[in-house]
Each structure stands twice: as structure tokens, then as C-alpha cells.
C-alpha positions in Angstrom: 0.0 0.0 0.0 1.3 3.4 -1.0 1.4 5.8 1.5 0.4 9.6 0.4 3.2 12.4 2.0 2.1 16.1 1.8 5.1 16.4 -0.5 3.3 14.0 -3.3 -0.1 15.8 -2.8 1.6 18.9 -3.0 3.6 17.6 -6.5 -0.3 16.1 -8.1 -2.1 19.7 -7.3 1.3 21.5 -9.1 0.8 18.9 -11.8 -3.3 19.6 -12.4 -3.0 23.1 -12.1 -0.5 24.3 -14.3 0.9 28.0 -13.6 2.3 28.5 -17.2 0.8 28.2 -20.6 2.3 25.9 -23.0 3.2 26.5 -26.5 4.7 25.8 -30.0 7.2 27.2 -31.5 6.3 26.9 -34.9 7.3 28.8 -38.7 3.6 29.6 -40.3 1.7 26.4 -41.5 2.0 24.7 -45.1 -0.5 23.6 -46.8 -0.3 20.3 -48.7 -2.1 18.2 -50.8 -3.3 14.7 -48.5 -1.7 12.6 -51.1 1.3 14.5 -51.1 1.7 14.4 -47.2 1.3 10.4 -47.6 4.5 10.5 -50.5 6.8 12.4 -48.5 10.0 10.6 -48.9 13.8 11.5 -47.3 15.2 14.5 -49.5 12.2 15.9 -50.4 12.2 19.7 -50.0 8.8 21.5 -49.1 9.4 25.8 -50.2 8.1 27.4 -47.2 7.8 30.5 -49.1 9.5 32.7 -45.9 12.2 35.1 -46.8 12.9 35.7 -43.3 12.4 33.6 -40.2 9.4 34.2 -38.4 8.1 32.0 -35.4 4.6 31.9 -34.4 3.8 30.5 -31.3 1.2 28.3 -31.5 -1.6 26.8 -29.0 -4.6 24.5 -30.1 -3.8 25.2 -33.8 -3.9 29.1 -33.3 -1.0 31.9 -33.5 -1.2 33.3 -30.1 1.8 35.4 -30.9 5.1 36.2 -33.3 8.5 36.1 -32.4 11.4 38.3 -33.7 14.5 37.2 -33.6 17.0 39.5 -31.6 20.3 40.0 -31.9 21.3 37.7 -29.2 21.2 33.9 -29.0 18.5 32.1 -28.4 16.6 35.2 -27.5 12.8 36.5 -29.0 10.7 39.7 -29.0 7.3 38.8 -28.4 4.9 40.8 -31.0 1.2 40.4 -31.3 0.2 37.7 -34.1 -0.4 39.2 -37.5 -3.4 39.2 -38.9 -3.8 36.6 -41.8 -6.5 34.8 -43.4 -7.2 31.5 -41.4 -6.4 28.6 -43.3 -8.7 25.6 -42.4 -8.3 21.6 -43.4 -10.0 20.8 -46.3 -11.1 17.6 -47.8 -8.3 18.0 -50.3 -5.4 19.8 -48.4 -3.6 19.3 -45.0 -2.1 22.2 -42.7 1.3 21.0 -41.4 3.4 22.7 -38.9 7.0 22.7 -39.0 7.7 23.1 -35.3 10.8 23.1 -33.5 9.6 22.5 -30.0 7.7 23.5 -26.8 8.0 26.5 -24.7 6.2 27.0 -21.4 5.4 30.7 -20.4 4.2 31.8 -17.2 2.3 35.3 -18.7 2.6 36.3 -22.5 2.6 39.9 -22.9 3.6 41.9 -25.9 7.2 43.5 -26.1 8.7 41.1 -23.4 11.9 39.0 -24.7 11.6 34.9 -24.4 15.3 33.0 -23.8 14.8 29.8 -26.0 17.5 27.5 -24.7 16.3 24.3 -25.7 15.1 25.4 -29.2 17.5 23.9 -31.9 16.4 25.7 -35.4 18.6 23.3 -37.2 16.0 20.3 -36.3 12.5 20.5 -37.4 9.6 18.3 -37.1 7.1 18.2 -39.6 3.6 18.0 -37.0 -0.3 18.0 -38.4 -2.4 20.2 -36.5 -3.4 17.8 -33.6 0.7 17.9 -32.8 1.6 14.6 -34.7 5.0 14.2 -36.5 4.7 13.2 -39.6 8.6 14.4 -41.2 12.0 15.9 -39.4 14.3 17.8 -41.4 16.4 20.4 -41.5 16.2 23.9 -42.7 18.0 24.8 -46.2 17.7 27.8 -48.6 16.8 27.2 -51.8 16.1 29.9 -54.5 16.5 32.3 -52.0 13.9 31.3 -49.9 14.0 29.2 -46.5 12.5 25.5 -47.6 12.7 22.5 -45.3 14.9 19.4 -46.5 13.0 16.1 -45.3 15.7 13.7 -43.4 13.3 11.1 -41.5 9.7 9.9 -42.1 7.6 8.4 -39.8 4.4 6.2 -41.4 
């Protein structure tokens, strides 16, 4: 028989009643075709169509906020999500994420700068909209653009 200590109650309230929000650190979704999503192979390169690198962060497939890159490593400016036209799955195409991660954040407010430590933009995984990876790969440029290079695949 397991005996319950203050110290494990204490740790299963902390655990059901999260203080911080979690989210994704995501570049904006891709659309794809369904039966190009089930034909990705290793080498394939999706164009993401981004000149620069902009990170959304992303909770319950919405942008709750953008991310500029400063000048310093590993850091970001929060800055209110843009306003774009909401893309929505349809019979014949599928959003996909490329995500590089999660980030937990006790208050999001506009303006304050986020230290992303454990975020390695050289790995990205490929995730549908209800967070399941589907592709990693690696960023690449290619005609001057920022594409994604597909290195595993996951069926």
C-alpha cells in the first residue's frame, strides 16, 4: 500500500493546475495536398515561401503570438500575431506545422523577450495540427527562400 506524503499531494495539485501556458514554437503552416503528405519521402524539399524567419507560437492550432529574432542567441521579442487569413483543413489539403519545439510561459505579454534554450532551429519536425509528426528535417535555402529538406519519415 502506497502511503500519500504532503510532499506527493503537493507535487499532483502543481501537476493539475499548471501556472504556465504551453506552446509551439512553430514557422507559419504549409498547406499540402493529402496525397502528397502520404508520398513524402527522405530528401524531399517543401518551399516554405519565408524570406525571413518568423516564429509563431502556436496553441490549439492558433497563433497566439510572433517572435522576432534579436540579436542575441536564443533570444525573442514577443509581438502580437499578424493578422492573416485562417487557413482551415479541407477535404483535399492538409495544414502542417514545422515546429521546433515546446516552450512554457508563465504570462505572454507583448514586447517582453523569451530565452529559447532548448530550441534547436537546425532540427524541425514536420507536425499535423493535432501535434503529430509526420517528417524531421532540417532547414535549407533554396532559391533564396528558407525551404525544409525532409531527413526522416515516420508512417
Amino acid at each position: 500500500m502506497k502511503v500519500e506524503t504532503q510532499a506527493s499531494r503537493l507535487e499532483r495539485m502543481m501537476r493539475k493546475h499548471r501556472t504556465v501556458e504551453t506552446y509551439r514554437v512553430t514557422l507559419p503552416p504549409v498547406a499540402l495536398k493529402r496525397k502528397d503528405v502520404k508520398m513524402l519521402e527522405p530528401g524531399d524539399v517543401l518551399l516554405l515561401e519565408l524570406e525571413h524567419l518568423e516564429l509563431l507560437l502556436v496553441q490549439k492550432d492558433e497563433a497566439k503570438a510572433y517572435l522576432k529574432l534579436s540579436s542575441g542567441q536564443g533570444k525573442c521579442i514577443v509581438l502580437p500575431p499578424k493578422e492573416e487569413k485562417k487557413e482551415t483543413h479541407t477535404k483535399k489539403y492538409e495544414l502542417l506545422y514545422p515546429s521546433f519545439g515546446r516552450v512554457d510561459i508563465a504570462q505572454l505579454t507583448e514586447d517582453t523577450v523569451l530565452d529559447l534554450p532548448k530550441i534547436d532551429l537546425s532540427r524541425v519536425a514536420l507536425q499535423k495540427a493535432d501535434e503529430t509528426t509526420i517528417a524531421e528535417g532540417v532547414l535549407v535555402e533554396s532559391e533564396g527562400m528558407i525551404a525544409l529538406e525532409i531527413k526522416k519519415v515516420y508512417r
